[in-house]
Backbone bond lengths (Angstrom), bond angles and torsions (degrees), N, CA, C in turn:
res aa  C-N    CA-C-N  psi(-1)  N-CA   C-N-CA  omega(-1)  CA-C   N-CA-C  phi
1 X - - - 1.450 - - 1.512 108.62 -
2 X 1.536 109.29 102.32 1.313 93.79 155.27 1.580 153.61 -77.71
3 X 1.331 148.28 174.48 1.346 137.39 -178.58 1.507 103.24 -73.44
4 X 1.201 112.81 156.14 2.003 116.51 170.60 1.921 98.61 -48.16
5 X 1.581 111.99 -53.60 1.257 119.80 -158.37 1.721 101.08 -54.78
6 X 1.127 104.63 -60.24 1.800 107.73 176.77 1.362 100.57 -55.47
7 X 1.607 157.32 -78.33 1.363 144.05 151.23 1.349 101.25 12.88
8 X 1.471 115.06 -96.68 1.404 110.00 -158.25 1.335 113.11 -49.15
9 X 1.113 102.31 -44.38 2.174 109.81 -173.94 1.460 98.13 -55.20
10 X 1.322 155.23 -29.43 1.095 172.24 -96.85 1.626 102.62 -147.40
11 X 1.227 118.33 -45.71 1.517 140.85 164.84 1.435 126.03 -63.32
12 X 1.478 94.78 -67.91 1.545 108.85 172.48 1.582 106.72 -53.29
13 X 1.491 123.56 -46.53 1.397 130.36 -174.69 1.722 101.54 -54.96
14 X 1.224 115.60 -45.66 1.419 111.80 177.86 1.218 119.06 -92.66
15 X 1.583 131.02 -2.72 1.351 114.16 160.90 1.657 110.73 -74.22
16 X 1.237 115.91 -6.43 1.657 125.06 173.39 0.914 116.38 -98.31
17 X 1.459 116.34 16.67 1.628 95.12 149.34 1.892 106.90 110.35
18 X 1.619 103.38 -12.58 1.392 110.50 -173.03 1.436 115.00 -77.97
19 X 0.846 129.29 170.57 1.712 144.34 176.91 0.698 102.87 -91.98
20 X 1.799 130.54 177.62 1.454 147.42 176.18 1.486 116.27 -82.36
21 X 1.558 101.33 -46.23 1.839 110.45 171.49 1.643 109.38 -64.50
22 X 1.240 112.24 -31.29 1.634 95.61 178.74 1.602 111.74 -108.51
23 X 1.241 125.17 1.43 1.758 113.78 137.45 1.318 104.63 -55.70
24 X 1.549 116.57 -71.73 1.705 102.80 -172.96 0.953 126.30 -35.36
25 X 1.763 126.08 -51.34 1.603 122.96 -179.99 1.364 129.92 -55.48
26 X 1.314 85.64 -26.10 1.824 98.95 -169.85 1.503 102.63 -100.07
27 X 1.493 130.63 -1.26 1.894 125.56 159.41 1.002 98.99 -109.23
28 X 1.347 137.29 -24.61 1.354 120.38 164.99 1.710 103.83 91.93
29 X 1.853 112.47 38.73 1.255 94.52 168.20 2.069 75.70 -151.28
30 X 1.434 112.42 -173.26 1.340 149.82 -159.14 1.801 105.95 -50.00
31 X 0.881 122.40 120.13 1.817 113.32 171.92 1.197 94.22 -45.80
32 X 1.551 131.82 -56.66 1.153 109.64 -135.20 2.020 103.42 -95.19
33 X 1.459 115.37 4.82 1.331 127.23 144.74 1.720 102.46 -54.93
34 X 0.796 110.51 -44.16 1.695 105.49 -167.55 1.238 113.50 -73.44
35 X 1.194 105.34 -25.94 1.916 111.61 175.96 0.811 132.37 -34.34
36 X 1.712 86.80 -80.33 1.788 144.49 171.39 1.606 89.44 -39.17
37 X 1.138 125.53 -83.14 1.694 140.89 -162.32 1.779 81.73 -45.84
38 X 1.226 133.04 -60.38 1.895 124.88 -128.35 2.013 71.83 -111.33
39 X 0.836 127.32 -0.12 1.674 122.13 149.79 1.369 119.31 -84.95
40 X 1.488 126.16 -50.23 1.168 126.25 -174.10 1.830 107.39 -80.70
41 X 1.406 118.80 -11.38 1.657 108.21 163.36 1.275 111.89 100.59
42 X 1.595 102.49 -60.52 1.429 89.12 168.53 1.285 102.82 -142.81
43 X 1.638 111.13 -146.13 1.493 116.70 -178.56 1.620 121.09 -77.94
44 X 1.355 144.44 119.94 1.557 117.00 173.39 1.154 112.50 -141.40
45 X 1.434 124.08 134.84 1.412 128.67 -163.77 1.688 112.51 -52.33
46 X 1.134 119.86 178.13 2.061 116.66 175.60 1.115 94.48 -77.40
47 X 1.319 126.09 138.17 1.468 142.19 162.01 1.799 107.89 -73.73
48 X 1.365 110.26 119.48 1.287 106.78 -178.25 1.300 108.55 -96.38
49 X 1.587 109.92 156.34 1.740 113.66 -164.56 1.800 101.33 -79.46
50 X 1.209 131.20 128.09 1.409 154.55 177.64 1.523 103.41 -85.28
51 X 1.730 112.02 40.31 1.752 99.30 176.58 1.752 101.27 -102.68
52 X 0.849 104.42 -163.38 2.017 105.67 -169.97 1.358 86.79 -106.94
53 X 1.386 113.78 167.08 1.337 119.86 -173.88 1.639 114.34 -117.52
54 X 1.354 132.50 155.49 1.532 100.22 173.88 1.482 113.13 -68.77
55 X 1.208 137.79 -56.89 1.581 121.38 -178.23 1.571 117.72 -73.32
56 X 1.158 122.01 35.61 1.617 120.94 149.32 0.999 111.14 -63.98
57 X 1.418 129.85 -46.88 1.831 132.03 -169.63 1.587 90.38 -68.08
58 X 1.387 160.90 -37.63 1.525 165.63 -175.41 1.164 104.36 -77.92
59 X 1.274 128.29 -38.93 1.655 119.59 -170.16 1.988 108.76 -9.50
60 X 1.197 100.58 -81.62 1.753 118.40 -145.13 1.989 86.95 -63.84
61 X 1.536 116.74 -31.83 1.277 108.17 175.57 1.450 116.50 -75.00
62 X 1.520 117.10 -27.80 1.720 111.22 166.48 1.521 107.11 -57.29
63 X 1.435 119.98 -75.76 1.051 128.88 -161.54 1.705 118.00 -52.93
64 X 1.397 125.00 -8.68 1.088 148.85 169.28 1.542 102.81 -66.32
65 X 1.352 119.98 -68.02 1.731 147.22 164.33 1.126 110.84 -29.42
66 X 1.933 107.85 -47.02 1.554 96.85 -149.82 1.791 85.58 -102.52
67 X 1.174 116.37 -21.85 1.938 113.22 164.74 1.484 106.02 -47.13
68 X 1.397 113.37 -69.44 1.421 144.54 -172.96 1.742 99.56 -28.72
69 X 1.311 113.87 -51.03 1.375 126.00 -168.35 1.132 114.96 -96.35
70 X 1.436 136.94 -18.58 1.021 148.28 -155.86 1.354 126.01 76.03
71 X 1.342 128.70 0.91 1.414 125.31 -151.87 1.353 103.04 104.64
72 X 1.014 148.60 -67.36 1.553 161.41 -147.16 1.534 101.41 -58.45
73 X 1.576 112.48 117.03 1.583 125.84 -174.89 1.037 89.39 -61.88
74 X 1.884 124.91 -60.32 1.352 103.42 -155.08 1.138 165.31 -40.34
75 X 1.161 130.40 159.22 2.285 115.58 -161.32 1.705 89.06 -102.05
């Protein structure tokens, strides 16, 4: 994951005219990081996966437990 700032620098480097091998050399990470980034346009955070979890259906009974106890793992 890169920062927005490396992204943009990454951009600007290729609206001037630069190549992919010498963005890479000069940030000091992967051509094919540079691709991906000067493919996707601009900067965008990781998309996190939106699947259900198994203890979503438990929530309000954990948090009941972990009040109940104070926090404290112990059995």
């Amino acid at each position: 994951m890169k920062a927005p700032d490396d992204v943009s620098a990454m951009l600007k480097l290729k609206a001037l005219g630069w190549g992919v091998k010498r963005i890479s050399a000069e940030l000091g990470c992967s051509k094919h990081t540079v691709k991906r980034w000067l493919g996707l346009g601009a900067w965008r955070p990781c998309a996190s996966p939106s699947r259900s979890k198994r203890l979503d259906d438990h929530g309000d009974w954990l948090a009941e437990r972990f009040r109940r106890h104070a926090g404290n793992a112990d059995v």
